[in-house]
SEGU-530829 format. One record per atom (N, C-alpha, C): residue number from 1; y, x, z; atom name; residue in one letter. Coordinates in steps of 0.001 Angstrom, whole numbers, m for minus. Example, Ala and Ser with C-alpha at 12.3 -4.5 7.8 and 13.67 -1.06 7.14 Angstrom:
+-----+---------+---------+---------+-------+---------+
| num |   north |    east |      up | atomo | residuo |
+-----+---------+---------+---------+-------+---------+
|   1 |   m5690 |   13190 |    7800 |     N |       A |
|   1 |   m4500 |   12300 |    7800 |    CA |       A |
|   1 |   m3300 |   13200 |    7800 |     C |       A |
|   2 |   m2250 |   12850 |    7080 |     N |       S |
|   2 |   m1060 |   13670 |    7140 |    CA |       S |
|   2 |      30 |   12900 |    7870 |     C |       S |
+-----+---------+---------+---------+-------+---------+
//
This chain:
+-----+---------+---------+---------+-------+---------+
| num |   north |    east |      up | atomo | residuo |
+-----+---------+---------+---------+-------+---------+
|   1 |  m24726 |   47141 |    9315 |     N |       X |
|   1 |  m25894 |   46279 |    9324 |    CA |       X |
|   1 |  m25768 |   45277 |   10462 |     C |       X |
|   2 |  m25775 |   43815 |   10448 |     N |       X |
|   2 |  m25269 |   42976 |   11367 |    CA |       X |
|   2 |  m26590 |   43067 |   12557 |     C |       X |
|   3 |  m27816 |   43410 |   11765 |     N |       X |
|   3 |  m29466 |   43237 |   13332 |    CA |       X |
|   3 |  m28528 |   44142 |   14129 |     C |       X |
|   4 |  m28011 |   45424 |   14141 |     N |       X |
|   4 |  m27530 |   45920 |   15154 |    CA |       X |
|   4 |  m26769 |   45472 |   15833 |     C |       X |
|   5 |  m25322 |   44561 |   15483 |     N |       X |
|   5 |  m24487 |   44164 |   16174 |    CA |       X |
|   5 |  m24835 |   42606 |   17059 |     C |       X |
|   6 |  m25858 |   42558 |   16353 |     N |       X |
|   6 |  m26515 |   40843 |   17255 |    CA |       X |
|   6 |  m27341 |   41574 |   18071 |     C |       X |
|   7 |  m27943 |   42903 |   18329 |     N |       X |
|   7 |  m29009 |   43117 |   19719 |    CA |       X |
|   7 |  m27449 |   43497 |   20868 |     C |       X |
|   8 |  m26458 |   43764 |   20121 |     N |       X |
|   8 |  m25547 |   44615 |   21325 |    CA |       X |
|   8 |  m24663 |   43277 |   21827 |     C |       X |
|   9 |  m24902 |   42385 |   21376 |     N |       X |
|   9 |  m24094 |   40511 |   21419 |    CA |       X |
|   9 |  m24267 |   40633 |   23567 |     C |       X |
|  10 |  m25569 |   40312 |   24053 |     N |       X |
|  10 |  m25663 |   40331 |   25432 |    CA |       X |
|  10 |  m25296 |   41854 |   26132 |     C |       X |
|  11 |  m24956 |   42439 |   25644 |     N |       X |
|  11 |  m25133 |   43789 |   26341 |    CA |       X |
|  11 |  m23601 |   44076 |   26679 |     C |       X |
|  12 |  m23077 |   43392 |   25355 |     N |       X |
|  12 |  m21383 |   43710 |   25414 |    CA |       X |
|  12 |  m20697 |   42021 |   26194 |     C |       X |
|  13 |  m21433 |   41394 |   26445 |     N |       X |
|  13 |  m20630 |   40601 |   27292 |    CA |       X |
|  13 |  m21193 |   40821 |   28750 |     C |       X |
|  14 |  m22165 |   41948 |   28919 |     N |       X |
|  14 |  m22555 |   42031 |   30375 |    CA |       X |
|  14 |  m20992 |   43041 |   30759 |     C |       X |
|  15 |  m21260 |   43810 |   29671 |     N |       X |
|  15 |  m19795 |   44941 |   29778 |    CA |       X |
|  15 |  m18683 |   44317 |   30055 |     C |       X |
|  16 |  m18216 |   43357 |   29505 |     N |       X |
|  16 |  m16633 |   42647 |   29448 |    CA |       X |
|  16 |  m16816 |   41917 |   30805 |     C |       X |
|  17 |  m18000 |   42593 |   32245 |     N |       X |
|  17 |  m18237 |   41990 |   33321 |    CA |       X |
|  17 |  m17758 |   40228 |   33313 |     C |       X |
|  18 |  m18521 |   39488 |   31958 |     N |       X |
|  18 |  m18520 |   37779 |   31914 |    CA |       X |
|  18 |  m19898 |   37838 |   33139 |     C |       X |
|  19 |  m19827 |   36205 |   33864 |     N |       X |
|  19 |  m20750 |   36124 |   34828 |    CA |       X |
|  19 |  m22110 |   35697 |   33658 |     C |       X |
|  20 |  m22809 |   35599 |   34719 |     N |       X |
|  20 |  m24101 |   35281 |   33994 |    CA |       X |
|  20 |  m24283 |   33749 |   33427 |     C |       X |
|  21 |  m23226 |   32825 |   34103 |     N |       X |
|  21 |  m22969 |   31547 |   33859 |    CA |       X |
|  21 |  m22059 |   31385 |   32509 |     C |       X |
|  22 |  m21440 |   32532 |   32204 |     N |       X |
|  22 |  m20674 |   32028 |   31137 |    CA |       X |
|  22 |  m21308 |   32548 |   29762 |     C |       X |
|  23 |  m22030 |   33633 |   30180 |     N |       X |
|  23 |  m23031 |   34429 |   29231 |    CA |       X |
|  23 |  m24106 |   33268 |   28455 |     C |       X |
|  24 |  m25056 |   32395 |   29986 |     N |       X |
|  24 |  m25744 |   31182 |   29573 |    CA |       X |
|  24 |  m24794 |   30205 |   28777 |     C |       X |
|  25 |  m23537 |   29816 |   29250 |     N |       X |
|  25 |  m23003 |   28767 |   28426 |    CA |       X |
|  25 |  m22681 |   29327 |   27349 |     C |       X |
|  26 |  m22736 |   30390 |   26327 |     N |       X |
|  26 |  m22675 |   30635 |   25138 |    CA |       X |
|  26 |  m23839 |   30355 |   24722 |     C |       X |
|  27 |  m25175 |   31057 |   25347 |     N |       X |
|  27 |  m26382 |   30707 |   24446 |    CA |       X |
|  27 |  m26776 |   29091 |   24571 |     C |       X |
|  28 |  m26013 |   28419 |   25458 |     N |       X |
|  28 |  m26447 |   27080 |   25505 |    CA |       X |
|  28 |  m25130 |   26036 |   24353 |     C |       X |
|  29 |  m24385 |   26915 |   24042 |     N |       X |
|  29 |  m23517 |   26503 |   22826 |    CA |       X |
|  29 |  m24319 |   26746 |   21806 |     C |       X |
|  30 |  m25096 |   27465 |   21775 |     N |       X |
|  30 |  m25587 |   28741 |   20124 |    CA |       X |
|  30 |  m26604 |   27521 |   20027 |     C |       X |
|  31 |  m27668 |   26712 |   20727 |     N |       X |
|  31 |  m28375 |   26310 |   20880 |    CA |       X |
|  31 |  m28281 |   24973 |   20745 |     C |       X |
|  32 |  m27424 |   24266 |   21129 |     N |       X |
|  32 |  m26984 |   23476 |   20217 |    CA |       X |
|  32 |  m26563 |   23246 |   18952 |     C |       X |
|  33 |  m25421 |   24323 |   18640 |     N |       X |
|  33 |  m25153 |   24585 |   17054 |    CA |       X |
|  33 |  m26639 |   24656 |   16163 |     C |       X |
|  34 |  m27472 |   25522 |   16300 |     N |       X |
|  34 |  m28943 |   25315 |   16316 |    CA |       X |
|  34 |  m29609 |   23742 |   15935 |     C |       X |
|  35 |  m29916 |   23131 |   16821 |     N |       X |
|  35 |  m29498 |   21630 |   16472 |    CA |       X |
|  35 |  m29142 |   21119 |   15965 |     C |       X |
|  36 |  m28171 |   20823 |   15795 |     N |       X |
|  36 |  m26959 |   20132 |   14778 |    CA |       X |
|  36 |  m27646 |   20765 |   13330 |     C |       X |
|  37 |  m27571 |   22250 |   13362 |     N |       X |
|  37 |  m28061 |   22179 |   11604 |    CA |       X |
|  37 |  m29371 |   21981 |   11656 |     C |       X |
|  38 |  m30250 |   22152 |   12307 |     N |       X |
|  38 |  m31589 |   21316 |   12198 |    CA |       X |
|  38 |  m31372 |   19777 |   11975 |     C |       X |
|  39 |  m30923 |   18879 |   12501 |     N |       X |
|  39 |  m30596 |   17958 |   12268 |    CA |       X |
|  39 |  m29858 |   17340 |   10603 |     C |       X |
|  40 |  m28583 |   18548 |   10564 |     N |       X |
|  40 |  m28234 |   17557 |    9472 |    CA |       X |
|  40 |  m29233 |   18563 |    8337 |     C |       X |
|  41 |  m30192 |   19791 |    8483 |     N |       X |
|  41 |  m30886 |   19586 |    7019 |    CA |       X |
|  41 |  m31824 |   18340 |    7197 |     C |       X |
|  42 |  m32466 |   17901 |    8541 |     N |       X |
|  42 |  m33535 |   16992 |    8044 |    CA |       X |
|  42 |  m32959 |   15950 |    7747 |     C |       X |
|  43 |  m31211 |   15155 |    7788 |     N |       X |
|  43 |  m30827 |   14123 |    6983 |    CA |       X |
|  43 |  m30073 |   14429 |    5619 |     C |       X |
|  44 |  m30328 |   15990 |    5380 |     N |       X |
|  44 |  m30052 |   16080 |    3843 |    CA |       X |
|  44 |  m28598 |   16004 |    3451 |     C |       X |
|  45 |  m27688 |   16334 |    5494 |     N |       X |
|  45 |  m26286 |   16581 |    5490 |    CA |       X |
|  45 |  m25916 |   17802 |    4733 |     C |       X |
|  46 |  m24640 |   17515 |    4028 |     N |       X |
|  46 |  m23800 |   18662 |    2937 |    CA |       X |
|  46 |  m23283 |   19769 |    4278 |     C |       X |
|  47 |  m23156 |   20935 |    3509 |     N |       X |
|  47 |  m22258 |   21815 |    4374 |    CA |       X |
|  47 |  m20683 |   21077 |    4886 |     C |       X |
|  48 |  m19788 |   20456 |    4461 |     N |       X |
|  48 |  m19246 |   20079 |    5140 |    CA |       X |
|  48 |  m19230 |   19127 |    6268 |     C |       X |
|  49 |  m19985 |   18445 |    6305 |     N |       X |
|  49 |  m21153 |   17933 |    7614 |    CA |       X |
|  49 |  m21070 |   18642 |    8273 |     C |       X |
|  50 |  m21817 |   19888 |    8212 |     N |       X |
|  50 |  m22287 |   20621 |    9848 |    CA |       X |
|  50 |  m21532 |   21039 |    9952 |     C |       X |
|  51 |  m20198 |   21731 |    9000 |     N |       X |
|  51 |  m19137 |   22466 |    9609 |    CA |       X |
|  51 |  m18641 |   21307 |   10557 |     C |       X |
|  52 |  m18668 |   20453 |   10617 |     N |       X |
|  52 |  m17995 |   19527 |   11260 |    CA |       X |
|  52 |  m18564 |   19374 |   12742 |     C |       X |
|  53 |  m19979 |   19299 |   12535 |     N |       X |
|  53 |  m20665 |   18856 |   13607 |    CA |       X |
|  53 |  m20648 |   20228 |   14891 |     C |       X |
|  54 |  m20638 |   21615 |   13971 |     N |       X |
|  54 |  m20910 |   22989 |   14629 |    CA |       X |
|  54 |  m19189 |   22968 |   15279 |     C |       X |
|  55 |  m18047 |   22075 |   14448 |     N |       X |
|  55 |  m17159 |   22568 |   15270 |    CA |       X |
|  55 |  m16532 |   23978 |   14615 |     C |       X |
|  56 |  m16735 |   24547 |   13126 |     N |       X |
|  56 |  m16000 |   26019 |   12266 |    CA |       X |
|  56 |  m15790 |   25643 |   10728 |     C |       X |
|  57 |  m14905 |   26480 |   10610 |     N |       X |
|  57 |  m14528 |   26605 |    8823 |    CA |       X |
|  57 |  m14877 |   27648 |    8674 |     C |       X |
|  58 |  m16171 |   27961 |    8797 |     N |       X |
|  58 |  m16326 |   29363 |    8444 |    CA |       X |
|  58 |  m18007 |   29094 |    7870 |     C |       X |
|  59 |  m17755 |   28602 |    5740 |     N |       X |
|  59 |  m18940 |   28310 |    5282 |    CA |       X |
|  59 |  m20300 |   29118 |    5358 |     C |       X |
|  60 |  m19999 |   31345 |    6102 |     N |       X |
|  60 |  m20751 |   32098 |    5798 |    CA |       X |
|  60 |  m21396 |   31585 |    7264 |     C |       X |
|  61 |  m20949 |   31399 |    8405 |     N |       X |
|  61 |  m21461 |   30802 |    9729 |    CA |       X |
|  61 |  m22470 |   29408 |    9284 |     C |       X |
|  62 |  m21949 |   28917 |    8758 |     N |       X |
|  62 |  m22889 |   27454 |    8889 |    CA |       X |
|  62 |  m23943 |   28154 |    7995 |     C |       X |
|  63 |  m24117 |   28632 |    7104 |     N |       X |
|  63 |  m25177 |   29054 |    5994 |    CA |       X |
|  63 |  m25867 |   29811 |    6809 |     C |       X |
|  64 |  m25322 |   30836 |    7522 |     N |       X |
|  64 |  m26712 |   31457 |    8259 |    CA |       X |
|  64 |  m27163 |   30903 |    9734 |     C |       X |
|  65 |  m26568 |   29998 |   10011 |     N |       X |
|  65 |  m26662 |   28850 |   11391 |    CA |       X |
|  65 |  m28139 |   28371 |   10912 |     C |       X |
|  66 |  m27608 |   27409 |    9665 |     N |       X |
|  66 |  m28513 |   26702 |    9087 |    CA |       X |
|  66 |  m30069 |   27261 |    8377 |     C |       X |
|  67 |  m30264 |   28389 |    8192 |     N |       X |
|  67 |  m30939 |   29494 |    7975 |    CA |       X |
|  67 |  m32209 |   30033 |    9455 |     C |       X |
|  68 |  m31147 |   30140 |   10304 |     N |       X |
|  68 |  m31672 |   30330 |   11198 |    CA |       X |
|  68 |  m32335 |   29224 |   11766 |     C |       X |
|  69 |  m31821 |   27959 |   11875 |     N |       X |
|  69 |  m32384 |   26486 |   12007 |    CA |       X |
|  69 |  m34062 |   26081 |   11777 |     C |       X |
|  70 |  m33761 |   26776 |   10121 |     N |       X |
|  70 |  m34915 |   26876 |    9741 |    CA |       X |
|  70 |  m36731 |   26962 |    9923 |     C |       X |
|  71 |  m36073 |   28010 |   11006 |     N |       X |
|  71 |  m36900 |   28794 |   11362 |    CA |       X |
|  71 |  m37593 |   28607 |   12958 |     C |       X |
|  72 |  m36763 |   27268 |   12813 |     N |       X |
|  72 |  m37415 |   26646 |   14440 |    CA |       X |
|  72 |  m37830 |   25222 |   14330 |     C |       X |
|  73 |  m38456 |   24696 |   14761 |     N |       X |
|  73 |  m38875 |   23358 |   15005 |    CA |       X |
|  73 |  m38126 |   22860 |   15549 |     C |       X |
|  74 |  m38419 |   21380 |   15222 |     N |       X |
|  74 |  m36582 |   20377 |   15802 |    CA |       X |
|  74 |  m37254 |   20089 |   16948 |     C |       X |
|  75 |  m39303 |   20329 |   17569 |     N |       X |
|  75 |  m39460 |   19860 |   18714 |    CA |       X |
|  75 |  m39037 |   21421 |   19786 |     C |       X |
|  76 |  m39164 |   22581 |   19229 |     N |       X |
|  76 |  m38946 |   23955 |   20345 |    CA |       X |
|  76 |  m37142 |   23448 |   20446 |     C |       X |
|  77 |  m36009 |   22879 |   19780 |     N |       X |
|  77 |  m34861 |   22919 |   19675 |    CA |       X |
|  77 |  m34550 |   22165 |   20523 |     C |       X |
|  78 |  m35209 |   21042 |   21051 |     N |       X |
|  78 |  m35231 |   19578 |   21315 |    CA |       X |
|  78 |  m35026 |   20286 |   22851 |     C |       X |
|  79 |  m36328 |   20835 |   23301 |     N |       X |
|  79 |  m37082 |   21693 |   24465 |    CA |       X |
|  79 |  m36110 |   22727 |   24996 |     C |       X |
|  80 |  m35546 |   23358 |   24001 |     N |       X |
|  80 |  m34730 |   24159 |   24517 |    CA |       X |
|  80 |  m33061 |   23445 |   24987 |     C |       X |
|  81 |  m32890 |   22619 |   24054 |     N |       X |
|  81 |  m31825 |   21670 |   24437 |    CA |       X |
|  81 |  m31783 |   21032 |   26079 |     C |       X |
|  82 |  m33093 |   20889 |   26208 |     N |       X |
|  82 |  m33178 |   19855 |   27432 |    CA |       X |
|  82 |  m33265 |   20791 |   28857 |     C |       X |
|  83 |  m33980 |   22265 |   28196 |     N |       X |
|  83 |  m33880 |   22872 |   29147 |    CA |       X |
|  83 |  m32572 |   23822 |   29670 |     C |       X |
|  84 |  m31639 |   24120 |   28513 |     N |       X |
|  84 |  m30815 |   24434 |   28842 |    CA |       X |
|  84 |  m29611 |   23580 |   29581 |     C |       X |
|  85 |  m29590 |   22034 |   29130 |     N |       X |
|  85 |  m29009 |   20756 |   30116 |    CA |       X |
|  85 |  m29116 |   21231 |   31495 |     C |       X |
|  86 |  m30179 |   20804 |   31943 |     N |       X |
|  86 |  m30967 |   20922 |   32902 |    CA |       X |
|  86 |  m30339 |   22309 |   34077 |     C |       X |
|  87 |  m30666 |   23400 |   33053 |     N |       X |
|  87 |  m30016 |   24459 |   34158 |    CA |       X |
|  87 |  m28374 |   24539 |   34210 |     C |       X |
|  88 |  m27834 |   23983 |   32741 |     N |       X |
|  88 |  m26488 |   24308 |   32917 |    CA |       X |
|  88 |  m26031 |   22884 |   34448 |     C |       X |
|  89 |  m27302 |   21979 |   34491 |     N |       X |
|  89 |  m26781 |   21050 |   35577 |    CA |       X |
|  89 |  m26819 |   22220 |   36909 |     C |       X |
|  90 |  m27810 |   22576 |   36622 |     N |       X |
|  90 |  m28151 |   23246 |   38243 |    CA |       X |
|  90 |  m27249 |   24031 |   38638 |     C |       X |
|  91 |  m26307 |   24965 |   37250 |     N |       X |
|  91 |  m26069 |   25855 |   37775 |    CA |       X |
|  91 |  m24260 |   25608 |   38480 |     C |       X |
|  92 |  m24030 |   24126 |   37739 |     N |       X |
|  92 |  m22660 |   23321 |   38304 |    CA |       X |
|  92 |  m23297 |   23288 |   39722 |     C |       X |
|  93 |  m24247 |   22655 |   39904 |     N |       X |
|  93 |  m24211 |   22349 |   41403 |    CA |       X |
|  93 |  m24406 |   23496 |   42683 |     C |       X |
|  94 |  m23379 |   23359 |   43792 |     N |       X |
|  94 |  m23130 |   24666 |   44251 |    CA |       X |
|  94 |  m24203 |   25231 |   45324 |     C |       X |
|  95 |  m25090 |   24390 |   45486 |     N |       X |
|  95 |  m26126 |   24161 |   46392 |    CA |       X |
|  95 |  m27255 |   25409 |   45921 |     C |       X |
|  96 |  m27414 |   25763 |   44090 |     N |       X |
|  96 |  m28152 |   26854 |   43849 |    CA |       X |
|  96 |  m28097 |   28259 |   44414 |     C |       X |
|  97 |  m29028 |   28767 |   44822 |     N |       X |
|  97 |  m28908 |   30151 |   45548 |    CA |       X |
|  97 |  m28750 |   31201 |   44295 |     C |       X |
|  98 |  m29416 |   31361 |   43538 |     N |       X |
|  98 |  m29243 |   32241 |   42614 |    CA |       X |
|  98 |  m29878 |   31969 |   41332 |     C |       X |
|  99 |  m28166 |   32076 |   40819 |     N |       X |
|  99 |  m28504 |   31418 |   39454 |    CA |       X |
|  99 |  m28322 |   32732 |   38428 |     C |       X |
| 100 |  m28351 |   33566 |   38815 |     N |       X |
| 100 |  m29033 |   34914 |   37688 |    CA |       X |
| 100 |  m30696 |   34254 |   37708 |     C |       X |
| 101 |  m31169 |   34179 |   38820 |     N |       X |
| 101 |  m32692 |   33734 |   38600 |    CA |       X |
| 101 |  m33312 |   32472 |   37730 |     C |       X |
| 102 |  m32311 |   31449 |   37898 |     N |       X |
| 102 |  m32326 |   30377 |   37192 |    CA |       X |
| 102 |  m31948 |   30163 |   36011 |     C |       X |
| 103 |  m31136 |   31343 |   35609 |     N |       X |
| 103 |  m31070 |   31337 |   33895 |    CA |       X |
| 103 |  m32201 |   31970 |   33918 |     C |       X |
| 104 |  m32762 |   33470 |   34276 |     N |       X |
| 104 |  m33930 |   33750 |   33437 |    CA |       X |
| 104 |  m34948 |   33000 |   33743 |     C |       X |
| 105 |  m35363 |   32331 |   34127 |     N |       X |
| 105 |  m36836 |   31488 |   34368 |    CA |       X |
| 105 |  m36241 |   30670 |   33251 |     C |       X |
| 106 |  m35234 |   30224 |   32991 |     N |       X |
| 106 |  m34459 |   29177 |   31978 |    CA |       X |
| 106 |  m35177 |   29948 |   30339 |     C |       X |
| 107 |  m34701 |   31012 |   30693 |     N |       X |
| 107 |  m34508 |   31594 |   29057 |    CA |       X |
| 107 |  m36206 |   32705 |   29012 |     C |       X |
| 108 |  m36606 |   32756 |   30135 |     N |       X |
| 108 |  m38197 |   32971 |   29931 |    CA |       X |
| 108 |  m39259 |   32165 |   29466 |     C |       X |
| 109 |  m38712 |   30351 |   30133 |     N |       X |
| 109 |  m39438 |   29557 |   29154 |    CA |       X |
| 109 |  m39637 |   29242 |   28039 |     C |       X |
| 110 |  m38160 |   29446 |   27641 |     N |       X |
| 110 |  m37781 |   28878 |   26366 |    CA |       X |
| 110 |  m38166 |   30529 |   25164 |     C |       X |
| 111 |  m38941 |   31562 |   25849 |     N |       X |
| 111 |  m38932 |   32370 |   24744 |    CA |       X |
| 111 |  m40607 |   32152 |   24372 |     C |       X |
| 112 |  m41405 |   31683 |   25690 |     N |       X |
| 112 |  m43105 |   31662 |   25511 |    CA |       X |
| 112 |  m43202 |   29893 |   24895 |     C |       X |
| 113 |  m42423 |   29434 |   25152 |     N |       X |
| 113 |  m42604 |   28105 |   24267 |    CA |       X |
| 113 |  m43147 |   28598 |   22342 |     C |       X |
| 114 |  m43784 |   27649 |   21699 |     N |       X |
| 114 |  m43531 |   28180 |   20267 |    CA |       X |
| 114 |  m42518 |   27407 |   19699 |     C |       X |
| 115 |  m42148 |   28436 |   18774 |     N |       X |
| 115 |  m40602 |   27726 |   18248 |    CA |       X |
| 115 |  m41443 |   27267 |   16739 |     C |       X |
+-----+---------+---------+---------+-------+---------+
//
């Protein structure tokens, strides 16, 4: 059943000890891909479109990308886009004290926002 293997997705890259920066730059990849198929359903782009735009040849990925898309507003996508920019800026710059804290305030907003 895949719900199980998507709750163990963060748990098993805390395991493979990835930092918390590279953990965020996946969900700030996922989140874009996100995007992109929000985008090309509201211009009525073909699946080979977003495979293009997501960057895979893999038609069962874009179908449930795009699925999931669905199910969010292009303004919570927009929001989350800008906020994930934003911290992935902060967290380049070396001046941040702690950026475990600054992803979750990152990814706490973006869960009480409505999608």
């Amino acid at each position: 059943h895949h719900s199980n293997e998507y709750w163990k997705f963060p748990s098993n890259l805390i395991a493979q000890k990835n930092s918390e920066v590279s953990i965020f730059s996946t969900i700030f990849k996922h989140i874009q891909r996100l995007y992109f198929a929000k985008l090309n359903h509201i211009s009525r782009g073909d699946e080979r479109e977003l495979l293009t735009l997501i960057g895979s040849n893999s038609s069962f990925f874009a179908r449930k990308l795009s699925s999931s898309a669905q199910k969010l507003t292009i303004e919570w996508l927009r929001n989350a886009l800008l906020l994930c920019a934003q911290t992935d800026s902060e967290l380049r710059d070396s001046n941040i004290s702690d950026r475990q804290k600054a992803i979750e305030l990152t990814l706490l907003e973006m869960s009480t926002t409505q999608r």
